[in-house]
BARO-212883 format. One record per residue (C-alpha): x, y, z. Coordinates in steps of 0.25 Angstrom, whole numbers, plus 2048, in hexadecimal, padded with zeros to 3 digits. Example, Ala and Ser with C-alpha at 12.3 -4.5 7.8 and 13.67 -1.06 7.14 Angstrom:
<rs>
8317EE81F 8377FC81D 
</rs>
This chain:
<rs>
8547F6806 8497F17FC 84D7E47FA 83F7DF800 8387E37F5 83F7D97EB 83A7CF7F5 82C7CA7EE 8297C67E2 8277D27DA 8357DA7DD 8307E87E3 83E7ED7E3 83C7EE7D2 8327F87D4 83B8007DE 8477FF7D6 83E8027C9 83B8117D1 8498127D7 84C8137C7 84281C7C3 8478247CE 8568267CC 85282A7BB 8498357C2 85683A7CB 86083A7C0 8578437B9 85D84D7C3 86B8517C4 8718527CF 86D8527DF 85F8517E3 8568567EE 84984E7EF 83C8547F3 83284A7F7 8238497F8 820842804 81683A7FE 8228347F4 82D832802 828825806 82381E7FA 8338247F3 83881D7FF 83480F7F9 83C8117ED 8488197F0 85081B7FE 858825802 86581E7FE 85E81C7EF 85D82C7ED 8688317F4 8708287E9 8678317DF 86C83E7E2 8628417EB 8688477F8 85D84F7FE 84D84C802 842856806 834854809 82A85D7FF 827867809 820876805 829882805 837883801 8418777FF 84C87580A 85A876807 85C86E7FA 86A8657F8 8658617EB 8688667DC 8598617D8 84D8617E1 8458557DD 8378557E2 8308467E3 8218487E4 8148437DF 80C8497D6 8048527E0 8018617DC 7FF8647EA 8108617EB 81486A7E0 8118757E7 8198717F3 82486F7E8 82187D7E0 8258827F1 83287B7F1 83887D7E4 83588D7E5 8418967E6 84A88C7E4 85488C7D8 8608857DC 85C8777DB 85386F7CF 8468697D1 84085C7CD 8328577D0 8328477D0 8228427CF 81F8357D4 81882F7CD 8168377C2 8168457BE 80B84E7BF 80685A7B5 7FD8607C1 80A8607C9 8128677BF 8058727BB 8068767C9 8158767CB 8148817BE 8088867C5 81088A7D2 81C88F7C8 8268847CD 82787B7C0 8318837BB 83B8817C7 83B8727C4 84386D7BA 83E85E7BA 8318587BB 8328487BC 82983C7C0 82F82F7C8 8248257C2 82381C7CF 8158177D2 81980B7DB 8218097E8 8277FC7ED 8227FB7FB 8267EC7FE 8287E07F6 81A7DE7F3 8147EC7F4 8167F67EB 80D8057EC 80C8127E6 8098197F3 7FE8227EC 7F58237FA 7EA8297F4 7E88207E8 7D981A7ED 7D582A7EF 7DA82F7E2 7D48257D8 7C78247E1 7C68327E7 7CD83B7E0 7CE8337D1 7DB8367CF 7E18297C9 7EE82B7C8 7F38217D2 7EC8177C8 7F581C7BE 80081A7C5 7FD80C7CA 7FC80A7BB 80A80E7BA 80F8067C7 80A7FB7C0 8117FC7B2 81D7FF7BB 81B7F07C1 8197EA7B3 8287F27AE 82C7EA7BC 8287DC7BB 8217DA7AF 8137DE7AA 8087D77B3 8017CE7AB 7F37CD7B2 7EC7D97B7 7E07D77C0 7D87E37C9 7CC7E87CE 7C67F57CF 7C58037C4 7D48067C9 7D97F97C6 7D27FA7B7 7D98087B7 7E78037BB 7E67F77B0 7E08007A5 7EC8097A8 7F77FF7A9 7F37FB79B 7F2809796 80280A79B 8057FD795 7FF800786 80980F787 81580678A 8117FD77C 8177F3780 8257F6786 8237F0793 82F7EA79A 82F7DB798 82E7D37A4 8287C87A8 81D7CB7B1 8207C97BF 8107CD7C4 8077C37C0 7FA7CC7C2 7F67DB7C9 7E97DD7D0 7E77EB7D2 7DC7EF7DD 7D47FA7DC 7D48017EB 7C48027E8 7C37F27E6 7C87F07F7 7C67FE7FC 7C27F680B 7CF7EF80E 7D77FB810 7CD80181A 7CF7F5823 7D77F482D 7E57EA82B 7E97E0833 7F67DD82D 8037E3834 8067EA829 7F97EF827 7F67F4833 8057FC834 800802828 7F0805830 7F880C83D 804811838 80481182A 81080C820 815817817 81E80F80C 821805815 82580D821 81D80E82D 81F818839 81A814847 81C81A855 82881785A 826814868 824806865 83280685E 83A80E86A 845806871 84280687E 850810882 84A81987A 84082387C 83782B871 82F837877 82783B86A 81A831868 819834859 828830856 82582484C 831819846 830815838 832807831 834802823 8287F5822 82A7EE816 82F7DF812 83E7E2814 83C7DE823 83A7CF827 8317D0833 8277DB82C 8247D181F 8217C6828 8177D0831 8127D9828 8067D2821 8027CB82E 7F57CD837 7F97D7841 7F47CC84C 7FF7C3846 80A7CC847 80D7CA856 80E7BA854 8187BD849 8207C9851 8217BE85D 8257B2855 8317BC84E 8367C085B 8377B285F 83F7AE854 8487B9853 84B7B7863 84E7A9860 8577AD853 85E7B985B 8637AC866 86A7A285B 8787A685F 8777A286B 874794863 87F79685B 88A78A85B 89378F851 899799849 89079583E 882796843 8897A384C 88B7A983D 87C7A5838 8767AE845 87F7BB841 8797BA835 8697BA838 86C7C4843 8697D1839 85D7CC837 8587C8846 85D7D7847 8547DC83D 8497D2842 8497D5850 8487E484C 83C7E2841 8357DA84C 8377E4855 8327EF84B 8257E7849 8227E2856 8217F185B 8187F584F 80F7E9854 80D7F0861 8097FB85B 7FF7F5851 7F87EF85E 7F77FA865 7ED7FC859 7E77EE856 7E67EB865 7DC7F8866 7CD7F7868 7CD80285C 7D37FA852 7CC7EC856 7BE7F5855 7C37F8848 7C57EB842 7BA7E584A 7B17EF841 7B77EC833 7B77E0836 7A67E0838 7A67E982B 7AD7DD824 7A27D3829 7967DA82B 78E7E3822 78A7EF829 7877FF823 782803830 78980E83A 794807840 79680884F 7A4808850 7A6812842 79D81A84E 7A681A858 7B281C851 7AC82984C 7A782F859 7B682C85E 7BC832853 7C582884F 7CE82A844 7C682B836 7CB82282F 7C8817837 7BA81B837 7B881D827 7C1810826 7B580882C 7AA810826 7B180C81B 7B17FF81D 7A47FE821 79D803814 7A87FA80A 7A37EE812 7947F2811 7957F8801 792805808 78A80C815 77C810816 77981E813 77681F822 781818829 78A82081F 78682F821 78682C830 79582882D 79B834826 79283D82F 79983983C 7A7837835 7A5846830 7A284D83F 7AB845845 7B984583D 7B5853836 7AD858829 7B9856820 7B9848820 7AC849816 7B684A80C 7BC83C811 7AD836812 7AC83A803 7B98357FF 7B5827806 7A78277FD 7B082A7F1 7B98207F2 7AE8167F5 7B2812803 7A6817809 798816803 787815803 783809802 77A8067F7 7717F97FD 76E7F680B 76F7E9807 77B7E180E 77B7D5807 7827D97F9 78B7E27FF 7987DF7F6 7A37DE801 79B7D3807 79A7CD7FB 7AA7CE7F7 7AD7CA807 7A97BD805 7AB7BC7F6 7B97BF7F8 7B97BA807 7BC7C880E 7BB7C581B 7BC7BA826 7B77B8833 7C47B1839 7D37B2835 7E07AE83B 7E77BB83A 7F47B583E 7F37AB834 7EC7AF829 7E67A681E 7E07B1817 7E17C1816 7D87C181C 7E27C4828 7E67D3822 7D97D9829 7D67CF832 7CB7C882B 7C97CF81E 7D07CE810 7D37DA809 7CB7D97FC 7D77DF7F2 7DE7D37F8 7D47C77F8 7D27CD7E8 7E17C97E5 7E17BC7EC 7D47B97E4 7DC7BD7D6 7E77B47D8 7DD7A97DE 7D47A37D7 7D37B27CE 7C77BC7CE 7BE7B47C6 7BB7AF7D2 7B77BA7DA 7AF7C17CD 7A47C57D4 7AA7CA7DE 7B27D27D6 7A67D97D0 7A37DF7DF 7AF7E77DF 7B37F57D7 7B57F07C8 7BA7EC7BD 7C37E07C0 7CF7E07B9 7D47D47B3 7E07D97A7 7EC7D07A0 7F87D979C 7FE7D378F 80C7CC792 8157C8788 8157BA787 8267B978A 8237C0796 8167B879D 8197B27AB 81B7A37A9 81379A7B6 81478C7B8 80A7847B2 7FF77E7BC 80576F7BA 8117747BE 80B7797CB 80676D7CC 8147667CB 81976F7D6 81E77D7D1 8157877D3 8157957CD 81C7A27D4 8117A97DD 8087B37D3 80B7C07D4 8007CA7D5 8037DB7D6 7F67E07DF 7F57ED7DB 7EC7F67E6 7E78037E0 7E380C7EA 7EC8057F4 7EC7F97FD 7F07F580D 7F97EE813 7EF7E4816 7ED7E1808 7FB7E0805 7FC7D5811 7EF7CE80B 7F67CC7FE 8047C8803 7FD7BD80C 7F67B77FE 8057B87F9 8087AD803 7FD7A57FF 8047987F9 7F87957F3 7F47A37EE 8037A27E6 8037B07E4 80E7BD7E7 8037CC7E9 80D7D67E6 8057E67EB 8057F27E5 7FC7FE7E9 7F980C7E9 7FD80F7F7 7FD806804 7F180A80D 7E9807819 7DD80B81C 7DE81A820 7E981C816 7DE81780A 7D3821814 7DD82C814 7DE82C805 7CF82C803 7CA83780D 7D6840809 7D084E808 7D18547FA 7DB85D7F9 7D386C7F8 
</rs>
């Protein structure tokens, strides 16, 4: 069921129908029976346009994995391989498809086609044995009715790293794809070199369709795209949001997550494996996670005890019941105490496990040191960095602080930072040099060039842009402050200042981060412009549908963002809807991961 996603007020489920479309015209280019072969890259993020039941009534009766070697039995009359353009995988194809004459073969790139693709599959003397060569041209993903993602993981690492900017391209594309959706976006605001890209691109794709765009009236009032490079520190630190830390343990894959499943065991029941793991779908199509998700994780056992109560008190109203009438009424709520009472129990135990974590003098360090990073300038060897290293705990919680620590500071003393990449290289291995590299590269670590701690930039846009705060009430939060228990990603505190009261007012500030600012009118026809009320008649009462604005994150964004932005939506005051897209949804040792990467020798 996707019937969450036409829940807000841009309609998700356009986008999924849109690519259902696309889909079933790149079927019916074959005839008759088919046999998927999938990369396992595409399996999850294909999962959020098209079930089971969706290709089965396409003709596709059989799917394999792409594997190397020799393709199992085939019940299919055409092999269809879905794959991203990777030279690395046509190989693995040119292994499959050998030998084999009984059956045609398709190659289906998503998104696009690839000419180094093809040059190899000629190279390894297989392009002859495929009689088609096809593209399914989806860039975006509907992941929930506000969040939209291309799943490209290592999007920061190819622009930054590698310079391959395709996914900027293809951002692009996702972008016109909106616009053919719900109208062209009448104000285009960003900041940061890939933003500029994106908008000069989008432009480019505009001019080539000369004017034969869909007519629509614009449902987005304005897009900010976010460079990654502009807020590179949010994703390193740790989230505080239910959501957002499930994502940090666990990690949600296209909104599935898999957890131990001890916690989930009825109690008649025994499981002897420790590594045995249950899945669950996490999205807005279930009651209790909507209300939970965006939540501080210290709030979310108030919340859990309050549902329980209420749902014991509705689960004993038949015994109230004094007729036939109010009897019939209590039938009718009891699917939904069933699917309650089983949610609740779902998140209850995924609580527990989370506090095995939060409760741990590890993680309380942790934040206790982010936390001072936040506060208090300071380039100088870190005693706790120290200790983590001489105990070997895992990597990426080290780099992440180390990280975090020359951000804060507008880079490390040549001293402190050589003492750094020194002790991480004899402790976790010589190979991690590369990763060391790649961090300088992409700008995450640095020398600093003053030893003067007064005109650092972060302190500067920390209380320009109010950053931090000493004291919050996480379970009733009055800022977003709440999302990392006392500091506001700054992607996030940018979009609420561009709806309120506009960037004019943070210019200066504005001048600190990776430029240009973008600041772009795309031309509307006049039959087609959004009407709003007037200001005298908000004044007589009637005040104007809430704005709605497409944050686009290039690079990626957390779930803590995501939680900042929906909890400005529900500002009254702020009058405003944020709709996300992104490259890919990270944490912080996903956005590591895709950094340090070795290079593929």
């Amino acid at each position: 069921m996707s019937s969450h996603l036409s829940s807000g007020r841009i309609n998700v489920g356009l986008l999924k129908e849109a690519s259902q479309r696309e889909l079933i015209a790149c079927f019916s280019k074959y005839d008759g029976s088919k046999t998927i072969v999938w990369d396992n890259s595409l399996m999850g993020p294909f999962g959020l346009l098209a079930d089971y039941p969706f290709l089965l009534q396409n003709g596709c009766i059989q799917m394999i994995p792409l594997r190397s070697g020799k393709l199992p039995m085939i019940k299919g009359e055409n092999v269809v391989f879905i794959v991203r353009p990777n030279v690395s995988l046509m190989k693995i194809i040119a292994e499959n498809i050998r030998e084999r004459k009984s059956v045609k073969f398709h190659i289906l790139f998503m998104p696009r086609i690839s000419l180094l693709c093809e040059r190899k599959l000629e190279e390894l003397g297989v392009r002859a044995n495929i009689t088609t060569i096809n593209e399914y041209a989806i860039d975006l993903f509907p992941v929930d009715s506000d969040v939209m993602s291309m799943e490209i993981k290592s999007s920061f690492r190819d622009c930054v790293i590698d310079g391959d900017y395709s996914s900027l391209y293809h951002a692009s594309r996702a972008i016109m794809t909106l616009q053919s959706l719900y109208g062209v976006i009448p104000n285009v605001y960003g900041q940061g070199k890939y933003a500029q890209q994106v908008m000069d691109l989008i432009g480019r794709m505009r001019r080539e369709l000369g004017g034969k765009e869909y007519q629509i009236v614009p449902q987005i009032d304005c897009i900010l795209l976010i460079d990654r490079n502009v807020d590179v520190l949010s994703p390193l630190l740790s989230q505080h949001t239910y959501e957002g830390l499930l994502d940090e343990i666990y990690g949600i894959c296209n909104t599935h997550i898999k957890v131990p499943a001890e916690k989930f065991t009825q109690t008649n029941e025994s499981r002897n494996d420790p590594t045995e793991t249950v899945q669950f779908t996490l999205n807005s199509s279930e009651e209790l996670f909507v209300e939970i998700r965006d939540k501080n994780f210290n709030a979310i056992g108030s919340i859990l005890h309050t549902t329980t109560k209420q749902l014991s008190a509705q689960q004993h109203e038949h015994q109230q019941a004094k007729s036939v009438g109010e009897l019939k009424l209590f039938v009718e709520k009891i699917p939904r105490i069933m699917s309650m009472r089983k949610s609740l129990a779902t998140h209850i135990s995924m609580m527990e496990l989370i506090k095995q974590v939060t409760d741990s003098e590890e993680f309380r360090d942790t934040l206790l040191v982010e936390r001072e990073f936040l506060t208090v300038t300071t380039d100088k060897v870190h005693n706790y960095i120290e200790d983590c290293i001489s105990r070997e705990e895992p990597l990426n919680k080290v780099l992440r602080l180390i990280c975090i620590q020359s951000l804060t500071c507008n880079g490390l003393k040549q001293k402190t930072l050589d003492y750094y990449k020194r002790e991480v290289i004899q402790t976790y291995g010589y190979q991690h040099a590369l990763t060391l590299s790649n961090l300088e590269k992409a700008g995450l670590l640095k020398y600093s060039s003053s030893s003067m701690y007064t005109n650092k930039p972060f302190n500067i846009l920390r209380k320009t842009l109010r950053l931090t705060a000493e004291k919050i009430d996480e379970k009733n939060p009055t800022d977003i402050f709440y999302v990392h228990s006392g500091y506001a990603p700054l992607s996030v505190r940018l979009a609420q200042f561009l709806v309120q009261p506009g960037w004019r007012a943070i210019a200066d500030a504005l001048k600190l981060l990776p430029e240009p600012t973008v600041d772009e009118t795309q031309h509307i026809p006049v039959g087609l412009r959004k009407r709003r009320n007037s200001g005298s008649s908000t004044q007589s009462g009637v005040v104007d549908d809430p704005k709605v604005v497409l944050v686009f994150f290039l690079g990626g964004c957390t779930y803590a963002e995501i939680s900042a932005l929906r909890f400005l939506s529900q500002q009254e005051e702020m009058n405003v809807e944020f709709v996300v897209a992104t490259t890919a949804l990270i944490n912080g040792n996903t956005f590591l991961d895709s950094i340090s990467e070795p290079f593929n020798i």
